[in-house]
C-alpha positions in Angstrom: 73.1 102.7 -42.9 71.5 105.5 -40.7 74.9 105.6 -38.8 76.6 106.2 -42.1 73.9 109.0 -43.2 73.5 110.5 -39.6 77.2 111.2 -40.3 77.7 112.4 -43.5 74.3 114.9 -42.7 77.0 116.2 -39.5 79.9 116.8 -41.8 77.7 118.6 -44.2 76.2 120.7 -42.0 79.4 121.6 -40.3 81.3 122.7 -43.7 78.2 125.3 -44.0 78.5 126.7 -41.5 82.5 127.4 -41.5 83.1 131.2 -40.8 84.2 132.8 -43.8 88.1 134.0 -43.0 88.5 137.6 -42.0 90.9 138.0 -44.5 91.0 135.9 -48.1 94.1 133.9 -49.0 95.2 136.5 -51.7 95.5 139.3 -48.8 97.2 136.8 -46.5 99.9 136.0 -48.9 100.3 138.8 -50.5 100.8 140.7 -47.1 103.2 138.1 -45.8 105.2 138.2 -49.1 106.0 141.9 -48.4 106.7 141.0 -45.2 109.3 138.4 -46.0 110.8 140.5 -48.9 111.4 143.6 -46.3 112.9 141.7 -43.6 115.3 139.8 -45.6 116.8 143.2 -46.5 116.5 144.3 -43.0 117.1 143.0 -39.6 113.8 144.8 -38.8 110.3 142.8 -38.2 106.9 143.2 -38.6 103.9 141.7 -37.9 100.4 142.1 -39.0 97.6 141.7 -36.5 93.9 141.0 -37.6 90.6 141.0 -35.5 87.0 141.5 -36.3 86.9 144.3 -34.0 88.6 145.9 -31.3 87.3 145.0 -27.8 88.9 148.6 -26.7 87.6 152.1 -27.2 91.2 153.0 -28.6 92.4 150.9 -31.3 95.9 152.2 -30.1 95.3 151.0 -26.9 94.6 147.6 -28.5 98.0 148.0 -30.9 99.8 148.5 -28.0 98.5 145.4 -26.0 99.1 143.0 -28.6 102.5 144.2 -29.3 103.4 143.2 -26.1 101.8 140.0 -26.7 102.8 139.1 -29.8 106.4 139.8 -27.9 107.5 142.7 -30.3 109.1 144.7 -27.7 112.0 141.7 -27.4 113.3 142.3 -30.9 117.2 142.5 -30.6 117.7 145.9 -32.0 114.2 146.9 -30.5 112.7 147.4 -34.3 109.9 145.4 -34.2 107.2 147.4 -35.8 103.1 146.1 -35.4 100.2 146.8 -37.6 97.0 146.7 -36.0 93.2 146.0 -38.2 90.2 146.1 -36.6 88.1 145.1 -40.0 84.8 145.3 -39.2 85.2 148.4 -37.0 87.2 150.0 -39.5 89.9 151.2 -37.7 93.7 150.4 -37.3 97.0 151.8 -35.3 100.9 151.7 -35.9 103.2 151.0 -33.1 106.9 150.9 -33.2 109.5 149.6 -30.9 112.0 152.0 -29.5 114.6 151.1 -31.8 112.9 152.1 -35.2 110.6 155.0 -33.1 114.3 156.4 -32.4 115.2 156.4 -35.8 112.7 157.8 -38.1 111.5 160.9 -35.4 108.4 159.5 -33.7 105.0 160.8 -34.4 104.9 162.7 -37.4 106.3 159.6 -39.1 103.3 157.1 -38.3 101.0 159.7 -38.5 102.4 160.0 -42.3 102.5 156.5 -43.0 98.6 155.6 -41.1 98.0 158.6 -43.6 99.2 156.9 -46.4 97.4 153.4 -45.0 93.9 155.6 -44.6 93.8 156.8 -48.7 94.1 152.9 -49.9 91.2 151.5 -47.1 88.7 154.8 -47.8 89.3 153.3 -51.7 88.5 149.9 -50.9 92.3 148.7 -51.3 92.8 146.6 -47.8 95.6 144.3 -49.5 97.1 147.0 -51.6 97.2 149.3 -49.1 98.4 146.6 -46.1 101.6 145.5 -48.6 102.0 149.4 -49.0 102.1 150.1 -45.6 104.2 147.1 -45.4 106.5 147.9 -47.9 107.1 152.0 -46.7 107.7 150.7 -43.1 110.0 148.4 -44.4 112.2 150.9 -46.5 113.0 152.5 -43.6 113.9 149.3 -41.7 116.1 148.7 -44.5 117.6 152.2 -44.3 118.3 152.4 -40.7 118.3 148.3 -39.5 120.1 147.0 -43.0 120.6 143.3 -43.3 124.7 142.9 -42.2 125.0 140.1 -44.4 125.5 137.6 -41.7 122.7 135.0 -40.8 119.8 137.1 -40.7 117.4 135.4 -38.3 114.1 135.6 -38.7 112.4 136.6 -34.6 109.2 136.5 -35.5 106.6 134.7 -38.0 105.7 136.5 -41.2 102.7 135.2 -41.3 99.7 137.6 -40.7 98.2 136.9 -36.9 94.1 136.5 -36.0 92.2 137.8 -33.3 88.6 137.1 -32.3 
């Protein structure tokens, strides 16, 4: 009997203390619906990356570091495109591959859409302005990386990655 109460007392215990996810389920799926519903029109990907906060001064920095492991850069057309979100430090960066950073004229294009991504956050809107984000990147995927109606493959996972 104390076995049997000693046990249930450790399960207990360790379901209150559970971290709370960085990001609630709505967000999650939401953001990897508008993921999914971009790249099947597209041969384009993107992936959303997620961390408390950003171990580097330069949240760019960090973008660029985990595009490189989350092995964006090996995209076939080179149009692998990365979201970064440091939540709790309240910051975030864009990167593009070569492929799309080609296509759309470089800088002034993130700056517009991290523009765009800054009204929704300073209103409170994470998931509404994530799937916006999303969804802008993604029209211009679509423009210049159109699906070509054979077997588009899905490189990369839609679902949204987590850091520490």
């Amino acid at each position: 009997m104390y076995l049997f109460c000693a046990s249930f007392i450790h399960q207990r215990m360790f379901s209150f203390f559970k971290k709370k996810p960085l990001l609630d389920k709505e967000i999650q799926d939401a953001v990897a619906a508008a993921i999914a519903s971009v790249e099947r029109r597209s041969t384009g990907e993107i992936r959303v990356y997620a961390e408390s906060h950003c171990p580097l001064v330069d949240p760019v920095e960090r973008c660029e570091q985990i595009f490189v492991q989350l092995k964006m850069h090996e995209t076939a057309e080179q149009n692998g495109v990365l979201l970064y979100l440091a939540i709790k430090d309240r910051q975030f960066a864009i990167a593009g591959d070569k492929g799309i950073n080609d296509k759309v004229g470089g800088k002034k294009y993130w700056e517009a859409k991290a523009d765009q991504l800054k009204f929704y956050l300073a209103k409170g809107y994470l998931k509404d302005g994530i799937c916006a984000c999303v969804e802008a990147v993604g029209q211009s995927l679509i423009e210049h990386f159109p699906d070509k109606g054979l077997e588009n493959k899905n490189e990369l996972p839609d679902e949204i990655v987590f850091g520490k």
